[in-house]
Structures are given as structure tokens and as C-alpha cells.
TIZA-210133 format. One record per residue (C-alpha): residue number from 1; residue in one letter; chain; x, y, z. Coordinates in steps of 0.2 Angstrom, whole numbers, plus 2048, in hexadecimal, padded with zeros to 3 digits. Example, Ala and Ser with C-alpha at 12.3 -4.5 7.8 and 13.67 -1.06 7.14 Angstrom:
k,r,c,xx,yy,zz
1,a,A,83E,7EA,827
2,s,A,844,7FB,824
***
This chain:
k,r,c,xx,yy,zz
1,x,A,887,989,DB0
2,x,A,894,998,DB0
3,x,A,8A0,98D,DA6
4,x,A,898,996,D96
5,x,A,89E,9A8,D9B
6,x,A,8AC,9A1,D9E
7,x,A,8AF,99A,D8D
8,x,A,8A7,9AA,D85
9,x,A,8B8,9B3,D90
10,x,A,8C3,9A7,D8B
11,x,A,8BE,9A0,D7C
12,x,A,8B2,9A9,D6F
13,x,A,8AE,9A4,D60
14,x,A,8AA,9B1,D53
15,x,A,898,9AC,D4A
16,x,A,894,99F,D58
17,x,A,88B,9A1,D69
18,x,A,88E,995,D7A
19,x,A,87F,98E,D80
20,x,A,87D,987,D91
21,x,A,888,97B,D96
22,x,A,881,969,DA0
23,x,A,88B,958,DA3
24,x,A,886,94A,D9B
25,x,A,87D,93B,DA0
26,x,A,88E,932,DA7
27,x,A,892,941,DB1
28,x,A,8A4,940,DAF
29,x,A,8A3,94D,D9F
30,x,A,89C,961,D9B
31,x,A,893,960,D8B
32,x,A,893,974,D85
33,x,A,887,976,D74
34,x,A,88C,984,D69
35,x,A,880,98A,D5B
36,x,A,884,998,D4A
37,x,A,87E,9AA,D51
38,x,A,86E,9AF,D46
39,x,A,871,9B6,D34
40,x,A,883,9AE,D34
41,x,A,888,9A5,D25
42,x,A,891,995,D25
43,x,A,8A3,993,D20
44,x,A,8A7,989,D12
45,x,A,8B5,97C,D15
46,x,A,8BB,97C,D07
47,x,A,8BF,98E,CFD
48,x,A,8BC,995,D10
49,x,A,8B1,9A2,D0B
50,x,A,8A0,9A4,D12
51,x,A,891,99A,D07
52,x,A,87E,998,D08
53,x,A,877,98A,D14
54,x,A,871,97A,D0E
55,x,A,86B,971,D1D
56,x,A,871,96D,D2F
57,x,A,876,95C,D35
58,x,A,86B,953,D3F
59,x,A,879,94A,D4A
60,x,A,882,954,D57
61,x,A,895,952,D56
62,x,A,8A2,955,D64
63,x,A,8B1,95E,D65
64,x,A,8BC,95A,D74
65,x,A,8BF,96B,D7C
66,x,A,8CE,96D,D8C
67,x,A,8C7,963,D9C
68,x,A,8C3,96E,DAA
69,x,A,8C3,96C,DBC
70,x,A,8C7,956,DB7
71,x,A,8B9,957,DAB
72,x,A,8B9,953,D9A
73,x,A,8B1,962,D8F
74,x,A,8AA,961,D7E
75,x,A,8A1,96C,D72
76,x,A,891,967,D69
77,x,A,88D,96D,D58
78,x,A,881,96A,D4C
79,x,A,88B,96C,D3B
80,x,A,885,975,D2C
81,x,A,887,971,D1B
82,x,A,889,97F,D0E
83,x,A,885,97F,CFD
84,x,A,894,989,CF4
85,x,A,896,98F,CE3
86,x,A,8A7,98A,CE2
87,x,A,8A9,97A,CED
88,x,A,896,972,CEB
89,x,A,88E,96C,CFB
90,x,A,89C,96A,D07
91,x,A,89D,969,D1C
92,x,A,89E,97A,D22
93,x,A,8B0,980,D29
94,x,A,8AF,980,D3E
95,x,A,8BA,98E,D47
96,x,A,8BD,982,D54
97,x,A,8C2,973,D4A
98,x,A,8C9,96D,D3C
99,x,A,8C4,960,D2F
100,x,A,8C1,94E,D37
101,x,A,8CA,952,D4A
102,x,A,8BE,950,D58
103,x,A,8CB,95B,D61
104,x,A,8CA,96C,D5F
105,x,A,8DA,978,D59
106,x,A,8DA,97E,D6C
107,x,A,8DA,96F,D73
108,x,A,8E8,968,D68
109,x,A,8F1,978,D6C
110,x,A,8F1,974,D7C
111,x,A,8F5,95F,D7C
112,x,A,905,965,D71
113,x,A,90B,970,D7C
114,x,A,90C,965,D8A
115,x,A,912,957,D7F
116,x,A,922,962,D7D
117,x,A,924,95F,D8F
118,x,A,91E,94F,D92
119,x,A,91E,93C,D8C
120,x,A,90E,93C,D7E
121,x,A,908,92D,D8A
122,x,A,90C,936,D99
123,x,A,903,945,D91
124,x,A,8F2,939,D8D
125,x,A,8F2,934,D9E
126,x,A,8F4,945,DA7
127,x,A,8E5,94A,D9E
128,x,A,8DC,93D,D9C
129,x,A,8DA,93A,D8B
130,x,A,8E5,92C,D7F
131,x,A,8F4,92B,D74
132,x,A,8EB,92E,D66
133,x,A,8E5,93D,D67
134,x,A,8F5,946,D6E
135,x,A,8FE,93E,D5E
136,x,A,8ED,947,D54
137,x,A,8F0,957,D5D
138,x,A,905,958,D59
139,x,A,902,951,D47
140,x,A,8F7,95F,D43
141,x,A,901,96C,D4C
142,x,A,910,966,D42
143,x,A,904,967,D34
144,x,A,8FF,979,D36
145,x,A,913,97E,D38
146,x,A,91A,976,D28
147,x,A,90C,97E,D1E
148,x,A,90F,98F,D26
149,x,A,920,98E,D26
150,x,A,92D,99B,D1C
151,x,A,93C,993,D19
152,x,A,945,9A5,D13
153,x,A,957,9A6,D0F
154,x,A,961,998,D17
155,x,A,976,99B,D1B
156,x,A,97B,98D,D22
157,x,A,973,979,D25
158,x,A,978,96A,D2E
159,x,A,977,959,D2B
160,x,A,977,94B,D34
161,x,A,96E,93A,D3B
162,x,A,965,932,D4B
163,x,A,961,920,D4D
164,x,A,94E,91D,D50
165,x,A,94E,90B,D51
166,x,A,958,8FD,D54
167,x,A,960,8F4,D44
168,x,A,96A,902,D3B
169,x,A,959,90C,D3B
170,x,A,95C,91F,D37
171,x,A,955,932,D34
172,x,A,95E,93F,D2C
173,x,A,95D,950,D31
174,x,A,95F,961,D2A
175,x,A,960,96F,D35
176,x,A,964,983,D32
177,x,A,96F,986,D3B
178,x,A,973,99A,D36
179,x,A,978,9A5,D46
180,x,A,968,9AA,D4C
181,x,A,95C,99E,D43
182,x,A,95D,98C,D49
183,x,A,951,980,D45
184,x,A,94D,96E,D3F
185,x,A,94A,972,D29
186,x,A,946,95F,D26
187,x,A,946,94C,D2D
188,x,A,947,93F,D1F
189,x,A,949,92B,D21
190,x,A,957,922,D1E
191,x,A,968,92C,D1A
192,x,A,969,927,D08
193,x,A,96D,930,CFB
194,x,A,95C,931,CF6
195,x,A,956,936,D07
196,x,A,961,943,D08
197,x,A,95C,94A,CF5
198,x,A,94A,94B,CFF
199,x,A,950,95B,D07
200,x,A,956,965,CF8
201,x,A,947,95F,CEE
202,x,A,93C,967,CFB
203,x,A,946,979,CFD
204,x,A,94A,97A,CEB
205,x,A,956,981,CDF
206,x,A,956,993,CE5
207,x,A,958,98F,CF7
208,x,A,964,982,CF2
209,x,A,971,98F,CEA
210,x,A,96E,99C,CF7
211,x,A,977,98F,D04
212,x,A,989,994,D0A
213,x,A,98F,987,D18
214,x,A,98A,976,D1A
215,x,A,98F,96C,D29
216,x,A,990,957,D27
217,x,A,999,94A,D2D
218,x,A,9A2,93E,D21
219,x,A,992,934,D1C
220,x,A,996,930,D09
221,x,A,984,932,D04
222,x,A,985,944,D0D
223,x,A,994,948,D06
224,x,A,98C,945,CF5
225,x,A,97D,94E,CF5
226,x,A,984,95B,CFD
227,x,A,991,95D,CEC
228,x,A,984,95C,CE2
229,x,A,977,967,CE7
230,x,A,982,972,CF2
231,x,A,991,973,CE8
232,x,A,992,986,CEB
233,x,A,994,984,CFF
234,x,A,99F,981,D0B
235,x,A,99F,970,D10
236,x,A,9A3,96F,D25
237,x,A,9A8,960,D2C
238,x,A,9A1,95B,D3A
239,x,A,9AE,95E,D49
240,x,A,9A5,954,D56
241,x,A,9A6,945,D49
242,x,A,9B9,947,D46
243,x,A,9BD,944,D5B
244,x,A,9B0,938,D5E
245,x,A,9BB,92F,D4D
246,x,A,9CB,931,D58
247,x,A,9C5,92C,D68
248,x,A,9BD,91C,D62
249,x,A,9CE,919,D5B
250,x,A,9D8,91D,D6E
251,x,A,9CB,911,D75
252,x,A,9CD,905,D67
253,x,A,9E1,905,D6A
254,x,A,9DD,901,D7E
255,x,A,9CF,8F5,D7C
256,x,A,9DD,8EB,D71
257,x,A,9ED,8ED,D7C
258,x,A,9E2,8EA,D8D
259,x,A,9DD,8DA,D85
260,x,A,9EE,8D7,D7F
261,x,A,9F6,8DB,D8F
262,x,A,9EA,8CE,D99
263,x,A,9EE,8BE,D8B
264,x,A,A02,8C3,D8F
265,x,A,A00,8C1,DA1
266,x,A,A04,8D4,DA4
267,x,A,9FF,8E2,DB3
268,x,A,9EB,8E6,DAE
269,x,A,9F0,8F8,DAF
270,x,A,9E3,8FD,DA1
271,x,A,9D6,8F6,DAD
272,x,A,9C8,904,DAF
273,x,A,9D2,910,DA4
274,x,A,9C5,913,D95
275,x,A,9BF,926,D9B
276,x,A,9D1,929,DA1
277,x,A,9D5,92B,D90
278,x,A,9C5,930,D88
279,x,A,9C0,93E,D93
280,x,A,9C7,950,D92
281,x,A,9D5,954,D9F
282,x,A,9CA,962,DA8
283,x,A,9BB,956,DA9
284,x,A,9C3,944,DB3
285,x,A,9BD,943,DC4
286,x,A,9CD,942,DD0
287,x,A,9CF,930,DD1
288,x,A,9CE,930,DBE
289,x,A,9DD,93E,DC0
290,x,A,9E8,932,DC9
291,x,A,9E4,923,DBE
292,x,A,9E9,92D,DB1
293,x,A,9F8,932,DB8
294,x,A,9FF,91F,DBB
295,x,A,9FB,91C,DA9
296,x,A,A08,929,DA2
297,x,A,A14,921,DAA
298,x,A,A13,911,D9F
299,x,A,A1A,90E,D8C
300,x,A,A08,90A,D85
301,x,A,A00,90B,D75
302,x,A,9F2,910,D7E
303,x,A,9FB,920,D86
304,x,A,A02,926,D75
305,x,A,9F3,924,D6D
306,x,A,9EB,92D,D7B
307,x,A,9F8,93D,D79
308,x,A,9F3,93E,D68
309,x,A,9E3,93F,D69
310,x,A,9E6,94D,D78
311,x,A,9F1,954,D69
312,x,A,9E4,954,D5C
313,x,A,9D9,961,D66
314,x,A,9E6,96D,D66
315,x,A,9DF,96D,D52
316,x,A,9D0,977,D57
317,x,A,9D8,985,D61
318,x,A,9E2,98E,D4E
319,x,A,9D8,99D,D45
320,x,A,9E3,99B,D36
321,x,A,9E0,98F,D2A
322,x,A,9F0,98C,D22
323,x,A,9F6,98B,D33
324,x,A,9E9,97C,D37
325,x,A,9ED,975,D28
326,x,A,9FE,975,D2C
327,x,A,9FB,96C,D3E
328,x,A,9ED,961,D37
329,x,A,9FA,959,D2C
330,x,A,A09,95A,D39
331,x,A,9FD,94F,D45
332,x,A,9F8,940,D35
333,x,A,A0C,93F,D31
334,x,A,A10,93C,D45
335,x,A,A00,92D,D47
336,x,A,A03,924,D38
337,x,A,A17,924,D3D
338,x,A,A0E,91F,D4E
339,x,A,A0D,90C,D4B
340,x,A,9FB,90D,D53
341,x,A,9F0,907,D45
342,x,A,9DD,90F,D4B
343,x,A,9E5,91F,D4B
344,x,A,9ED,91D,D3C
345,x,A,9DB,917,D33
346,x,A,9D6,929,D3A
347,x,A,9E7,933,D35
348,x,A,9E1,92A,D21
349,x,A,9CD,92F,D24
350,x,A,9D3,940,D2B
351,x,A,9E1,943,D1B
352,x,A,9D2,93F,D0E
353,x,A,9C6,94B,D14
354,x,A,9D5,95A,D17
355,x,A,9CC,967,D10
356,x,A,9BA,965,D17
357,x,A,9C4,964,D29
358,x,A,9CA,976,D23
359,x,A,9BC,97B,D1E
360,x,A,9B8,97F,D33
361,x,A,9C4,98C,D31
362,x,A,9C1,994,D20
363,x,A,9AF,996,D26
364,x,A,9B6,99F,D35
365,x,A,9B0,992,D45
366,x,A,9A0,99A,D40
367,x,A,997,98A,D3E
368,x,A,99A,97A,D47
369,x,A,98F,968,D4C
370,x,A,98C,96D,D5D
371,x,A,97D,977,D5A
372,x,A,979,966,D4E
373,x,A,97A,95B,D5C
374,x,A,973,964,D69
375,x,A,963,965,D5C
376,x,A,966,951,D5C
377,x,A,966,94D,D6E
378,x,A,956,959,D6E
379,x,A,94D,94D,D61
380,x,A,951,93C,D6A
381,x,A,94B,942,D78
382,x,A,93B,947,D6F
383,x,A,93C,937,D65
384,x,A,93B,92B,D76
385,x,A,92E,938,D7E
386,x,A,922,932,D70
387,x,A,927,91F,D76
***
């Protein structure tokens, strides 16, 4: 078969020779045998330095190769044994493959790439092969990228958590987040205090101190650690926390007067109303536009706490901090005169973490939790395409 000088093209492997390629008995797969090239010694697996021989198994083994043409491919090898100095008599070390995996480092190569892009079942179906082995193939490549990773100096890290399972079941996350270097650092189980020790553990000390912003949101355990073994940062609060905080507050305040409104017998006018309030003005649909519109027009809780909210985001727009210090503490004094007791939880929340809000603008909007949650969204959806 001409499949050998194809694989000599595509594939070489240095010390080793392609022999000619059959199928097997079945028909449905290409067996292709591979033997040393004369006078080549043998790896040792071990120290990974060449050794004498000892002997040659007697058993072929198979390493499963890309298919081709809807075939399955697989190499053939005799293994050797080598009797090093160092190591003793050890399994030689393959180019192909890598301790115990019937896959070879191509072919892994290959079954992770497309399981970027794919389901991991919808990958083991597409090419024929099982679940198993595409979680073998993106284990080892995650593998080989922690241990040939360089961490190097890190500016800035975010922090935060994704649920994996049902029944309060979560992962923390620590990503750099540096202008011009995102990446996920670490994942750890949990977000405990103990979980969350994991990461600074594994960068160490140095790193640690080299650290100059930190975003979080207000998870107590975070906020811990992060005094503790970032004390010399500048601790961010996570913006897209705070008015998430303030719009479960809004729809808290119209779930409670909708009810309210329906037991005294009143005009259901909060009926359909939830995005109305929730949503950006610049992203309601038209009829969402008008709904709005009627709204205003009534004394409700539910309008004031929706202006305030509306209010808050005008926090976001000042440069200065003194200036947004000055608005941040303008807007608590207006909701907890408000009357409007969710908002007024926030307004207390908001008051007690004053200075890590500020902290947005003293690191000059450099650093925010959009680029955090982006990263997120990116690993649910990599986290359901390994369901």
C-alpha cells in the first residue's frame, strides 16, 4: 500500500521505519507495523537518554493512529526493553506515544482539537471511537500544558465562581486578567476559604507580592483570602455583581407590590412588567417601550425603585474618584430615605463595601468583571460539552 509514503510525508518518526501497511482480519481497520532502523538505540523511559538493549517483547502492541478514508489506523510495535545504568531494566520511551495510552500524542492532538469544538460524545461518534479516549486525549493535553506552563509575572487576577451541579455545587476560578494576557491560572473546588488558599499555595509567595489589582465580588471567604495574602493589592469589586445586587432588588420590590396589588383587588398593571424594568432603556423592544411608558405614569414602589436603579448606573460614567464617592453616597442617602426596603438592604451592602466599590476608579477602569465573565460563560459552555 502507498499509505506508508504517505505516513513517511506526513508523519516520520526519527529512529523508526514504516513497513508496509495490510488491514486486518475484520477488514474495517489498517494495521501499519513500525520497527527501530538498524544500529538505533532505544530510549530509556525513564532519564530519557539513550541505553543498551535488553530484549524485545514478544507481543505486538497497538497504538491507535488518525482513521483514514473511515478506517481505523493503528501502529504495531514490538517494544524493547532497555537496560539502563541509572533507571535499571525499564520499557523503552516510544516517539509516538507516551506511557500506558494506546493513542498516540498525534492522535490525541487531534481528538482535542475538535473536542474544543464539539460535544466530547459528539466528538467519539464523529470518529468513531468512545468517550473514554477523548477524555484520555484532553487529560493528557491538559497535562502536558500545566507542566510546560510559565506562569511569569502576573498584574492583575480575577476571582470568581460557576455552579457545576445542582445542590449549591461550586468551582472557583482564578484567571489573569492583565491587558494583553487573559487566561484561566487555576480551577479549585468549592469556594471556601481553604479552596481559595489552593491558588496562592500553588503560585507562591513571590508571585503572590508581585500582584497589583485583584477583582472579586463580595464572597466573604474571597474577601478574606484576598487580605490576607494580597494585602498589597487593589482589591476591585466586581461591577457586574453590584447591578445584578440592585436589579434583583427592583424585581424583588415588583414581584411583592404585583402580589400586593392582586390580594387588594387593584388594576394588575405590573402584569408582564419584569424586563420593562430590568432591561436597559436602549435594549426594550417597542412594545416593551410602551409598557414602560404607561408604568411612569403610576405612584408605584416599583417605578421609584426602578428610577433608582436607572440612577445608579450613572455611578459608572465619573473618572474622579472623589467625585464617585461623592455620588455613590448621594445615591444610599436617597434609597434608604426611599421607604423601599430591598433597595435599602443594597444601599447597607453597597455603604460597607464603600471603598472596594472605589477601588474601580482608583485603578483607573482598567480592570473590570466583564472579561471575568466572559471567561465564565466560555467554561459552562465547555463544562456541558463534556456532558
Amino acid at each position: 500500500m502507498r499509505l506508508t509514503r504517505i505516513m513517511n510525508q506526513c508523519h516520520p518518526i526519527p529512529g523508526f521505519v514504516y513497513q508496509r501497511a495490510s488491514f486486518a482480519d475484520d477488514g474495517k481497520h489498517i494495521l501499519i507495523p513500525v520497527r527501530p532502523r538498524k544500529r538505533s538505540r532505544a530510549i530509556c523511559s525513564g532519564c530519557h537518554q539513550p541505553a543498551a538493549g535488553y530484549d524485545q517483547s514478544h507481543t505486538a502492541r497497538q497504538f491507535e493512529f488518525i482513521g483514514i478514508w473511515g478506517y481505523l489506523v493503528f501502529l504495531v510495535y514490538y517494544m524493547r526493553r532497555v537496560d539502563c545504568k541509572k533507571c535499571g531494566v525499564v520499557v523503552e520511551e516510544v516517539p509516538w506515544g507516551t506511557g500506558k495510552h494506546s493513542l498516540t500524542k498525534v492522535y490525541m492532538h487531534f481528538l482535542g482539537h475538535w473536542a474544543r469544538k464539539l460535544s466530547w460524545k459528539e466528538t467519539a461518534e464523529e470518529f468513531r471511537t468512545s468517550w473514554d479516549k477523548v477524555h484520555a486525549a484532553v487529560a493528557y493535553l491538559v497535562a502536558w500544558g500545566l507542566e510546560h506552563r510559565v506562569l511569569g509575572p502576573i498584574r492583575a487576577i480575577g476571582v470568581d465562581e460557576i455552579q457545576y451541579s445542582k445542590g449549591h455545587k461550586y468551582l472557583t476560578l482564578v484567571y489573569q486578567i492583565d491587558l494583553g494576557c487573559t487566561r484561566l491560572l487555576w480551577i479549585g473546588k468549592e469556594r471556601t476559604v481553604k479552596t481559595f488558599l489552593g491558588f496562592f499555595t500553588m503560585i507562591g509567595p513571590e508571585l503572590s507580592g508581585k500582584i497589583e489589582f485583584v477583582c472579586s465580588d463580595m464572597w466573604k471567604p474571597y474577601l478574606r483570602v484576598i487580605r490576607e495574602k494580597c494585602s498589597q493589592a487593589l482589591n476591585i469589586l466586581d461591577r457586574f455583581h453590584l447591578v445584578a445586587k440592585v436589579n434583583k432588588a427592583v424585581d424583588d420590590v415588583r414581584s411583592a407590590e404585583a402580589k400586593q396589588m392582586k390580594r387588594d383587588g387593584y388594576e394588575p398593571v405590573l402584569t408582564k412588567s419584569r424586563w420593562c424594568l430590568l432591561k436597559r432603556p436602549e435594549n426594550l423592544t417597542a412594545k416593551q417601550k410602551l409598557k414602560l411608558r404607561d408604568l411612569v405614569r403610576y405612584n408605584l414602589q416599583s417605578v421609584r425603585a426602578y428610577l433608582l436603579k436607572e440612577d445608579f448606573q450613572q455611578l459608572w460614567n465619573y473618572v474622579s474618584t472623589a467625585w464617585a464617592a461623592k455620588f455613590l453616597d448621594a445615591w444610599c442617602s436617597q434609597v434608604m430615605r426611599s421607604r423601599i426596603e430591598p433597595l435599602k438592604k443594597v444601599a447597607r451592602t453597597l455603604r460597607a463595601h464603600r471603598e472596594l466599590i472605589l477601588n474601580y476608579f482608583r485603578a483607573r477602569k482598567e480592570f473590570s468583571s466583564g472579561v471575568i465573565e466572559g471567561l465564565n460563560n466560555k467554561a459552562k459552555v465547555d463544562r456541558k460539552s463534556v456532558v
